[in-house]
C-alpha positions as CSV (number, residue, x, y, z in Angstrom):
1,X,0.0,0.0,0.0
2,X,1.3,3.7,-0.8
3,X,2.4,5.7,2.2
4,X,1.7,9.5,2.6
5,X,4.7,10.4,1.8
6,X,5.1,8.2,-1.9
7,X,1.4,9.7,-2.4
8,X,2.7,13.1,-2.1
9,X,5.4,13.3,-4.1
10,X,3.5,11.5,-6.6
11,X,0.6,14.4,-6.8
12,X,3.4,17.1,-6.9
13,X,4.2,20.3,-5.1
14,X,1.6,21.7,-7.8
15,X,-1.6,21.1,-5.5
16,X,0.1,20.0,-2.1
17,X,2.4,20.0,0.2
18,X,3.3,18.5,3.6
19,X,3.6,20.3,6.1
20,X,4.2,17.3,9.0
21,X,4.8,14.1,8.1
22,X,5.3,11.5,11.1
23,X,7.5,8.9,10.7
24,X,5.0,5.8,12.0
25,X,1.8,6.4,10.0
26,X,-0.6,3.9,8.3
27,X,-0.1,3.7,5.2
28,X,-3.3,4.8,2.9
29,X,-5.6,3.2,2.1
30,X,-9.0,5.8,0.6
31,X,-9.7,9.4,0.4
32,X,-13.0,10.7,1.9
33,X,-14.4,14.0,2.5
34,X,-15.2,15.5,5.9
35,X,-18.6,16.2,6.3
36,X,-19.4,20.0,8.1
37,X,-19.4,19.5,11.8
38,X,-18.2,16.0,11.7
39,X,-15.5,13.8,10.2
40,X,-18.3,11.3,9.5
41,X,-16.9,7.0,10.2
42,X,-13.5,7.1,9.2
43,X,-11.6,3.8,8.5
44,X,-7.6,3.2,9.5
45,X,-5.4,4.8,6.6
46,X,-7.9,7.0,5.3
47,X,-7.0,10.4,3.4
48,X,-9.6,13.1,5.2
49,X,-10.3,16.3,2.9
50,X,-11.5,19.1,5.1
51,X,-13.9,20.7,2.2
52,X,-15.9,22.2,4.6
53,X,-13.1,23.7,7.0
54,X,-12.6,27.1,7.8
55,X,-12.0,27.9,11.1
56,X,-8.8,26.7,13.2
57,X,-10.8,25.9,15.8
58,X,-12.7,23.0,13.6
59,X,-9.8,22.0,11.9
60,X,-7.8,21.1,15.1
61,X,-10.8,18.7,16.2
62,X,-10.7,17.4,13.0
63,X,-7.6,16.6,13.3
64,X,-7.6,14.9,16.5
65,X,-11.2,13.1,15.8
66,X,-9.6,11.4,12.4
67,X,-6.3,10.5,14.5
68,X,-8.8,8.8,16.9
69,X,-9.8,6.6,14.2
70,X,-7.0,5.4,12.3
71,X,-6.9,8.2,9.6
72,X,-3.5,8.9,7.8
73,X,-3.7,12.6,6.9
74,X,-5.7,15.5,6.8
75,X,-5.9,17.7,4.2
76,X,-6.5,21.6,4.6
77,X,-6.3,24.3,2.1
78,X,-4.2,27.5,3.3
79,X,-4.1,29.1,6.1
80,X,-5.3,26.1,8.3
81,X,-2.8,23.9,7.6
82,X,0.4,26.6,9.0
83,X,-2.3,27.4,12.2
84,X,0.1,26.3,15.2
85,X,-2.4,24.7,16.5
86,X,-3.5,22.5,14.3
87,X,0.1,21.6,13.3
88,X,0.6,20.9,17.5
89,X,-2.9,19.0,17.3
90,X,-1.6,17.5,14.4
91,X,1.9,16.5,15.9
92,X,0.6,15.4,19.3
93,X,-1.6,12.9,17.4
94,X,0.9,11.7,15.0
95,X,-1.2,12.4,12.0
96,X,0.3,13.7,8.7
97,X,-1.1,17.2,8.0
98,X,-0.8,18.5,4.0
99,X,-1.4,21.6,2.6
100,X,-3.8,21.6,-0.7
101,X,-3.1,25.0,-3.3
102,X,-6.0,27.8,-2.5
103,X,-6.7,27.3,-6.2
104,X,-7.2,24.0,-6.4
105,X,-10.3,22.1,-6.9
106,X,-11.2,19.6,-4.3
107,X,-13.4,17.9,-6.6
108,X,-10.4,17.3,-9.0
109,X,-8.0,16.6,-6.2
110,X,-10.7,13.7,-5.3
111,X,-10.3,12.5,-9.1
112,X,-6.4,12.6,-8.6
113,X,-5.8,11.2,-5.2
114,X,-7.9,7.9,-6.1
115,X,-6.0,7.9,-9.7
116,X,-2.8,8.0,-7.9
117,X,-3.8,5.1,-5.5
118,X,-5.0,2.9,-8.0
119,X,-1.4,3.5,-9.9
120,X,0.5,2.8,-6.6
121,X,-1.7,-0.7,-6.0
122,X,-0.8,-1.8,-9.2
123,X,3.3,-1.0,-9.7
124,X,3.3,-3.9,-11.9
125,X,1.5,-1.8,-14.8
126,X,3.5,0.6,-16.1
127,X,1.8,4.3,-15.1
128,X,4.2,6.2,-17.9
129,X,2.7,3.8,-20.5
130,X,-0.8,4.3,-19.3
131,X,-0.7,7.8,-18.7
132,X,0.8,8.0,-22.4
133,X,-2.1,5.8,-23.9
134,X,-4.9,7.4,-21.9
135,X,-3.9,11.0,-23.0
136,X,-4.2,9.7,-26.9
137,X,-7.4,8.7,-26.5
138,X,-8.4,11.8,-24.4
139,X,-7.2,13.4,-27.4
140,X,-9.7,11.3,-29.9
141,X,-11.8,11.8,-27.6
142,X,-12.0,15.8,-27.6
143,X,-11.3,15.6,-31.1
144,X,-14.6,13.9,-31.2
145,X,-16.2,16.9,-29.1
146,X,-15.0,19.5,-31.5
147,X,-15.4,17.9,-34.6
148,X,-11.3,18.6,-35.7
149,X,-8.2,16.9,-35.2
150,X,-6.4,17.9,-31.8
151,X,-3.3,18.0,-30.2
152,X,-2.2,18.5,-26.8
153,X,1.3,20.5,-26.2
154,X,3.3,21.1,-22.8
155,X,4.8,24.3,-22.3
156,X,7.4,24.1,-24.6
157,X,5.4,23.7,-27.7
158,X,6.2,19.7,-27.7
159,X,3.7,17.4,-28.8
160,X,2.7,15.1,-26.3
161,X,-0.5,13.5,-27.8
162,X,-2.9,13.9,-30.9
163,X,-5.8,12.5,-32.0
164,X,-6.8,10.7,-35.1
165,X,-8.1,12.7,-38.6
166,X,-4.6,14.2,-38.8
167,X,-4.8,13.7,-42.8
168,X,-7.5,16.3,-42.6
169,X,-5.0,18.9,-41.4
170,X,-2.4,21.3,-43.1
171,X,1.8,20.9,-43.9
172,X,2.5,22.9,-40.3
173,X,0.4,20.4,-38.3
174,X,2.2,17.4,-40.1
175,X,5.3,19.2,-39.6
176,X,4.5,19.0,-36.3
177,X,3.6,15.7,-35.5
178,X,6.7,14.4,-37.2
179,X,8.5,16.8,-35.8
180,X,6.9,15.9,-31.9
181,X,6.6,20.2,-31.4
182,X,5.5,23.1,-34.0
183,X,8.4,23.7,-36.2
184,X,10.1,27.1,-35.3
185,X,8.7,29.3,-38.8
186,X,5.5,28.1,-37.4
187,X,5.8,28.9,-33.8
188,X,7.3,32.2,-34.9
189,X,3.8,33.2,-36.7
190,X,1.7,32.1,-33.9
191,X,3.9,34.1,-31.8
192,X,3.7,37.1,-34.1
193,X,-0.4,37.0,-34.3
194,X,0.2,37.1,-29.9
195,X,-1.5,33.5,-29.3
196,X,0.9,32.6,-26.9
197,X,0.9,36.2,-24.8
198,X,-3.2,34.7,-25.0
199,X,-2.5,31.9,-23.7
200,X,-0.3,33.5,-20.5
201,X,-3.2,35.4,-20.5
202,X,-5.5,32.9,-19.9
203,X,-8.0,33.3,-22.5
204,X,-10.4,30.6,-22.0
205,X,-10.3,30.5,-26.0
206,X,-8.1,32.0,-28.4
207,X,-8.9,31.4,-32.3
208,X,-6.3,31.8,-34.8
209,X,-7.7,33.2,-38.2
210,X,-6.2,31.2,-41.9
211,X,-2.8,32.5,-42.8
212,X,-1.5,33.8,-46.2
213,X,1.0,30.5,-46.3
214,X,-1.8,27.9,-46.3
215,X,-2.1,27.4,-43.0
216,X,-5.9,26.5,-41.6
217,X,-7.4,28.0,-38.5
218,X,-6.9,26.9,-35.1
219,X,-8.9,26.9,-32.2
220,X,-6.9,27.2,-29.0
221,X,-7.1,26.1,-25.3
222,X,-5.0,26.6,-22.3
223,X,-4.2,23.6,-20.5
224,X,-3.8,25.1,-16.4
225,X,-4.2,24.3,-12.8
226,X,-4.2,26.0,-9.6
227,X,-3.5,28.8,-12.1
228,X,-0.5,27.2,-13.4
229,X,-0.3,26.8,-17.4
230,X,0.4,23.0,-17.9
231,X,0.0,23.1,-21.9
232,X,-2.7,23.5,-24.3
233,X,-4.7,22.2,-27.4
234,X,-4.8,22.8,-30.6
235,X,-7.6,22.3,-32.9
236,X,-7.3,22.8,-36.7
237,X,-10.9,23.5,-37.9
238,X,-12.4,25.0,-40.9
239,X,-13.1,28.7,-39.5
240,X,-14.9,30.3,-37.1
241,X,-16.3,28.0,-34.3
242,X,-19.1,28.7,-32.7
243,X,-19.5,29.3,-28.7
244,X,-21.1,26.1,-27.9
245,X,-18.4,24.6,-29.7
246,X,-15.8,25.9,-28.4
247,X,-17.2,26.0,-25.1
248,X,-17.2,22.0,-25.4
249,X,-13.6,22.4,-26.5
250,X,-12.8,24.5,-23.1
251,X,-14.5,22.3,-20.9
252,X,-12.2,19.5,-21.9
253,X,-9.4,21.2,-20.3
254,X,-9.5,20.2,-16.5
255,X,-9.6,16.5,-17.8
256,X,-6.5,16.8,-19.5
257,X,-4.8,19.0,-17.0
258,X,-5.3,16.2,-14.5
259,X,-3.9,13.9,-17.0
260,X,-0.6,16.1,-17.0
261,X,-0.4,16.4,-13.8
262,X,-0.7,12.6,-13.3
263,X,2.3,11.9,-16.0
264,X,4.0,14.6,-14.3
265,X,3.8,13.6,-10.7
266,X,5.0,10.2,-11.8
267,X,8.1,12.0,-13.5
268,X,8.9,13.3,-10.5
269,X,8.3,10.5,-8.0
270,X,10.4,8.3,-11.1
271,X,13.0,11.1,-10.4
272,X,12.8,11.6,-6.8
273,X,13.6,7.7,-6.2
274,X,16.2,8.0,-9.1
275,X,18.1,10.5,-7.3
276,X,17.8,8.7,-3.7
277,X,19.0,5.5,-5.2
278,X,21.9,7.2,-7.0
279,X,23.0,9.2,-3.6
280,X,23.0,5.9,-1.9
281,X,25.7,4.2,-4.4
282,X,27.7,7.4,-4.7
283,X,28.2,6.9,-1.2
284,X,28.4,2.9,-1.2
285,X,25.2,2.2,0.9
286,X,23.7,0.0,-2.7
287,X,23.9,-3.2,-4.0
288,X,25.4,-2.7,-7.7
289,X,22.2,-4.7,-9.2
290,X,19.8,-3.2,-7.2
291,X,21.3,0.0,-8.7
292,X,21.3,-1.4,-12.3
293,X,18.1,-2.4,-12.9
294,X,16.8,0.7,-10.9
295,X,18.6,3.4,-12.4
296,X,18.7,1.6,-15.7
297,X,23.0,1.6,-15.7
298,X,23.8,-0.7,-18.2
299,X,26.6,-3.8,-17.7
300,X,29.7,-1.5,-18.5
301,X,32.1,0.9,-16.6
302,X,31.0,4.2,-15.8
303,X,32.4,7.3,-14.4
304,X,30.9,10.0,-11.3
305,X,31.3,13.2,-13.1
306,X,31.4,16.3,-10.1
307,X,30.2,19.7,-11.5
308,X,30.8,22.3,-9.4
309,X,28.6,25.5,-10.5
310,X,27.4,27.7,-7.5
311,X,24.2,29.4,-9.2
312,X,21.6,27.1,-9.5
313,X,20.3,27.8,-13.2
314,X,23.6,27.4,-14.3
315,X,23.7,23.8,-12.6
316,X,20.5,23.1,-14.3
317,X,21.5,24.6,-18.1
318,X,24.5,22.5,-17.5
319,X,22.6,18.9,-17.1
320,X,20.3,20.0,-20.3
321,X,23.7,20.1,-22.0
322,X,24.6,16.8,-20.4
323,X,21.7,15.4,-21.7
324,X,22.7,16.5,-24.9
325,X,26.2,15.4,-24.9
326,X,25.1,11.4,-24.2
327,X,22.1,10.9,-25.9
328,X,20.2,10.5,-22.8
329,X,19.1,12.4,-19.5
330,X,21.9,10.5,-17.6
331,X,21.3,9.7,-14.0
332,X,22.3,13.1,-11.8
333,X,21.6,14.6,-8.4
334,X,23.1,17.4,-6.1
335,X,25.2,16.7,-2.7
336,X,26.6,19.1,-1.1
337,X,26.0,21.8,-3.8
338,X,27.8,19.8,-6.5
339,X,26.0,18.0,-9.2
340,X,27.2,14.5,-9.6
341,X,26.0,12.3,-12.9
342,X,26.9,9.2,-13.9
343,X,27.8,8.2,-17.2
344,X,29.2,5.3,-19.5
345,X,32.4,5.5,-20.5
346,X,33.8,5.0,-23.8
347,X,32.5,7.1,-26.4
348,X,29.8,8.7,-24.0
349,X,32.2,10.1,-21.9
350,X,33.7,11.8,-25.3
351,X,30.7,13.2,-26.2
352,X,30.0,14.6,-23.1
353,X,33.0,15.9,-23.1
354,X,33.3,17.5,-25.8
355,X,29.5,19.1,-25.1
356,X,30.8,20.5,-22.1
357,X,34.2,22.4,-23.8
358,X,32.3,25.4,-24.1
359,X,31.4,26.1,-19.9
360,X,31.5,29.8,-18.6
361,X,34.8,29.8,-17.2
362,X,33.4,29.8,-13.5
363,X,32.2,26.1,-13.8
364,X,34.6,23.6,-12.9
365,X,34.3,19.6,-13.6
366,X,35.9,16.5,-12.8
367,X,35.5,13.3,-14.2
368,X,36.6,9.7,-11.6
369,X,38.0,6.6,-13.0
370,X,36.0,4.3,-15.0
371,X,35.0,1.0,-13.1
372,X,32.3,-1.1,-12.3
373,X,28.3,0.0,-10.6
374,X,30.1,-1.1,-7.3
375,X,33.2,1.0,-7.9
376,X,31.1,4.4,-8.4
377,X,31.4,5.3,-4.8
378,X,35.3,5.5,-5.0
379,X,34.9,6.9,-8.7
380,X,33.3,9.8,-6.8
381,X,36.0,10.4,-4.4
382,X,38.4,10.4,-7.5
383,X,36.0,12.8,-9.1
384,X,36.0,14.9,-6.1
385,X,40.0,14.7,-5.6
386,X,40.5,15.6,-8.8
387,X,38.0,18.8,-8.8
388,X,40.0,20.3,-6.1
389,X,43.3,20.3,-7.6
390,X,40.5,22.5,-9.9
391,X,39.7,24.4,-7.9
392,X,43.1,25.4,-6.4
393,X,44.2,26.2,-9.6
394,X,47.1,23.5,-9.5
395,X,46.1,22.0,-12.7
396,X,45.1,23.9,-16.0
397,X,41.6,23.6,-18.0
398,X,38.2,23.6,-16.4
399,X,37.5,19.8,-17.7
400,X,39.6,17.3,-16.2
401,X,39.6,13.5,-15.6
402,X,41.1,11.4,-12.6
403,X,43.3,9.7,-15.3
404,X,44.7,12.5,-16.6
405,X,46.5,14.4,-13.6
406,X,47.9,11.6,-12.1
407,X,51.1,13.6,-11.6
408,X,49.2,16.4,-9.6
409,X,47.5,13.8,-7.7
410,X,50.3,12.1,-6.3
411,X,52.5,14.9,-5.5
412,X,49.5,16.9,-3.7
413,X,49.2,13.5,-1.8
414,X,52.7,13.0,-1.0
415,X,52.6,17.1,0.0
416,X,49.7,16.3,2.2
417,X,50.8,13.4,4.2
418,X,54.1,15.4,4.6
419,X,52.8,18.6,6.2
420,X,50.7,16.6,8.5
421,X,54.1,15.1,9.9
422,X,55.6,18.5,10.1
423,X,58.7,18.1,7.5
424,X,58.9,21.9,6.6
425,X,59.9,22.5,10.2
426,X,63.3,20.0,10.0
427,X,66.6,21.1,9.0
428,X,67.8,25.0,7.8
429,X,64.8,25.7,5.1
430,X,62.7,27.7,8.0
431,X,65.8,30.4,7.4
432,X,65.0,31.1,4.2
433,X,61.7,30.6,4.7
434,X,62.0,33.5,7.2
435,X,63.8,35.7,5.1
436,X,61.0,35.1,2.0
437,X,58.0,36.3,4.4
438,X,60.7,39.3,6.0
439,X,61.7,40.6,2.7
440,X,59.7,38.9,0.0
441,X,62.4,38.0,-2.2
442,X,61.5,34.6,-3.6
443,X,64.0,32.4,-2.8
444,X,61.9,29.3,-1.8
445,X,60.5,29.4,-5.2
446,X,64.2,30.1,-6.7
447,X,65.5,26.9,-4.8
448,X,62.4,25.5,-5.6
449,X,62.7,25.4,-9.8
450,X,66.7,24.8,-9.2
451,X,66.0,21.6,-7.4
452,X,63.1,20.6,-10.4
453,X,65.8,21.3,-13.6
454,X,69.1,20.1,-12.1
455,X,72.0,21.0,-14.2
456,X,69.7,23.5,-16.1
457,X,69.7,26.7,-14.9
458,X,68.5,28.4,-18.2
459,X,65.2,26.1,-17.8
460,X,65.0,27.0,-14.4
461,X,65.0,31.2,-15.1
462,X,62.9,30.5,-17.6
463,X,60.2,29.1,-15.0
464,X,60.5,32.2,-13.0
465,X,60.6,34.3,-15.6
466,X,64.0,35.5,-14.8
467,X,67.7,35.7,-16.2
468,X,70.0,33.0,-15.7
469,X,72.4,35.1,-14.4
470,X,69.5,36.7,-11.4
471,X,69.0,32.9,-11.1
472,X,73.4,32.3,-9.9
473,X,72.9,35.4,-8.0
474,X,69.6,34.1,-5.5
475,X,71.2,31.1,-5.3
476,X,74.1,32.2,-3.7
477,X,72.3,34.4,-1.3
478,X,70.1,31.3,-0.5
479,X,73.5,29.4,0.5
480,X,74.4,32.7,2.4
481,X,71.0,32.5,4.2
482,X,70.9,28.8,5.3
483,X,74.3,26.4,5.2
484,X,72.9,24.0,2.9
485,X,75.4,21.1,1.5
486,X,73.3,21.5,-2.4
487,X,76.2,18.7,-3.2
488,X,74.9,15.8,-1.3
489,X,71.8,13.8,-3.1
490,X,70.2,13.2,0.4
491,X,69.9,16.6,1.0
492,X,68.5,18.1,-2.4
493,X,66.1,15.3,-2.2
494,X,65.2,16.5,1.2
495,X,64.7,19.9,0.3
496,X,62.4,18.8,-2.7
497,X,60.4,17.0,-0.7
498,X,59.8,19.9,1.5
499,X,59.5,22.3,-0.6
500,X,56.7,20.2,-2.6
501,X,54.9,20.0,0.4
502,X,54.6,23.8,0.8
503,X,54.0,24.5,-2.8
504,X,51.3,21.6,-2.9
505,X,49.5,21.2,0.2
């Protein structure tokens, strides 16, 4: 049976919210509507609309009365729900307590809820498919209604089901169904002639006259809910349409918007449990099947790629690009305000390469070792090792893979483990060390290239940008500084090592 929570999610933050969620509830089982006065017989699990609600007073013994019985939630439209006392009522009675949107319709909630039950009691049938199936014939069926071949768009202008009678159309509604969304010449006329400003508008309506090109009339409706524009349909008809007509049309519209909201509530629970699933093997609490035939991860090595983007749009533009680069919405999520995605490796990993090269310059990423599902947690830690060499600036580019700075890696370790046993404190190098922070002349650095080109002083300038001969001269006042015996192997090696671990610590 589906829990409060699962039931939730799957409606969307569209037309609720919850506001207290207990952890030990019983899972639910019905919805049923208060009656005014009285929560009527209530059965265990039961979701309790308060239709009739209005005063806190009422909704707080409401609350208790349906906790009495077994109820699993109670559901009041704003402001009851944020009352404090009916979220302590709430609380003390260990009942879940959800908000429903002012605008939406309880009567269509009603419709939803038990639509979203049924879906959860049967997991074995696929909802997506359904959903899919059921809006095509919603779309014969309105077609019937208007008498003219329909189609319903999202937001976007994409095509998300049309009826039959599509022969009786014109070129830019073929266009369009081949296409799956109105090709952009069309969309820009519509948008010239102001349908879609109509459609923000919420027109109930909006008819579209013939156009010079050949292209037939259409009759328009906007798809919304609690005063959110889901979509809308399109109607090609022969002219004018009468009001009856297109009242018909109109009145189709909360049947299809809870349609949308249905596919798109199970988008988001699909997504939600996607995201849970892939935090849990990027931090190696998952079995590796369990993950693949949950996330869908095909029987090959995959990287953890670690975006690090700190404005929120820019994280979400990023996985749209993503997307793009592999073919496929790939399986991502945020922790710790990076996004982390998984993807094959191999010639998906190239592509989505190559469609990130061109990243503003403030976005960082970081690609871990290839291995196996069960290796992702420690591909992460790569991915994340490797980002902060990124960030620090001790490697070049603003695309990188574990692979490729191996050297950085393993000097920035061997730096690390040195400074935490205190090595830049042994021997004379504190003098100069001294002298660099009294006087700022540079000499660690100086001593520092010498060491790296032995017997090469002209590569060594060249590092630090200097002259060979300004080079000889530091040096000496390095020996002068701090009696260092440059002669002996132990000792430059020594040096290196501590120098290394100042430089990459």
């Amino acid at each position: 049976m589906a829990s409060v929570r699962s039931v939730v999610d799957r409606v969307g933050p569209t037309l609720m919210r919850a506001v207290l969620l207990p952890e030990d509830c019983p899972a639910v089982a019905d919805v049923v509507i208060a009656e005014p006065g009285s929560p009527g017989h209530l059965a265990a699990g039961d979701l309790v609309l308060a239709v009739a609600t209005t005063r806190a007073e009422d909704a707080t013994a409401l609350v208790r009365s349906s906790a009495s019985q077994g109820a699993a939630a109670v559901l009041f439209k704003p402001p009851l729900a944020g009352k404090p006392a009916v979220r302590q009522a709430a609380k003390s009675a260990a009942i879940a307590l959800i908000e429903v949107r002012a605008a939406a319709s309880w009567a269509q909630l009603v419709w939803l809820l038990r639509t979203v039950l049924d879906a959860i009691a049967d997991e074995s049938e696929s909802l997506e498919d359904t959903g899919s199936s059921d809006l095509f014939r919603l779309a014969d069926a309105v077609a019937s209604v208007v008498d003219a071949p329909v189609t319903i768009e999202d937001t976007n202008s994409r095509v998300l089901a049309y009826s039959a009678r599509q022969d009786l159309t014109d070129p830019a509604r073929v266009s369009t169904i081949m296409g799956r969304r109105i090709p952009d010449d069309v969309l820009a006329r519509f948008r010239s002639r102001g349908v879609f400003r109509e459609l923000s508008r919420g027109r109930q309506t909006i008819f579209v006259p013939a156009q010079r090109d050949g292209t037939l009339p259409r009759l328009i409706v906007p798809i919304r809910m609690g005063g959110e524009l889901l979509g809308s349909m399109w109607a090609v008809v022969a002219g004018p349409v009468s009001d009856e007509r297109a009242a018909a049309f109109a009145d189709a519209a909360p049947v299809v918007a809870l349609h949308l909201l249905r596919r798109r509530a199970h988008a988001d629970a699909q997504r939600r449990a996607s995201e849970e699933m892939l935090r849990a093997v990027l931090e190696g609490r998952a079995s590796p099947r369990k993950v693949m035939a949950e996330l869908e991860l095909s029987d090959e090595p995959h990287r953890v790629v670690a975006v690090d983007a700190e404005q929120e749009g820019l994280r979400l533009s990023l996985l749209e690009r993503i997307a793009s680069g592999v073919g496929r919405r790939p399986v991502a999520t945020e922790l710790g305000g990076l996004l982390y995605a998984v993807v094959p490796d191999g010639d998906a990993w190239s592509a989505l390469r190559g469609a990130l090269a061109a990243v503003p310059n403030e976005v960082r990423i970081a690609a871990g070792g290839a291995g196996e599902v069960g290796q992702l947690a420690q591909s992460r830690q790569q991915a994340e090792e490797a980002l902060g060499l990124l960030r620090a600036g001790l490697v070049p580019g603003r695309v990188v893979t574990f692979e490729e700075v191996w050297t950085a890696l393993t000097l920035h370790r061997a730096a690390t483990a040195a400074t935490a046993a205190s090595i830049g404190e042994l021997g004379p190098l504190a003098l100069v060390r001294a002298h660099d922070e009294a006087n700022g002349a540079g000499y660690l650095d100086t001593l520092y290239q010498w060491l790296r080109h032995p017997g090469d002083p002209r590569a060594a300038a060249r590092e630090l940008r200097i002259h060979p001969n300004t080079l000889r001269y530091r040096m000496r006042r390095v020996l002068e500084i701090a009696p260092l015996d440059l002669d002996d192997p132990d000792t430059r090696l020594a040096l290196l090592t501590q120098l290394i671990s100042l430089r990459w610590a």
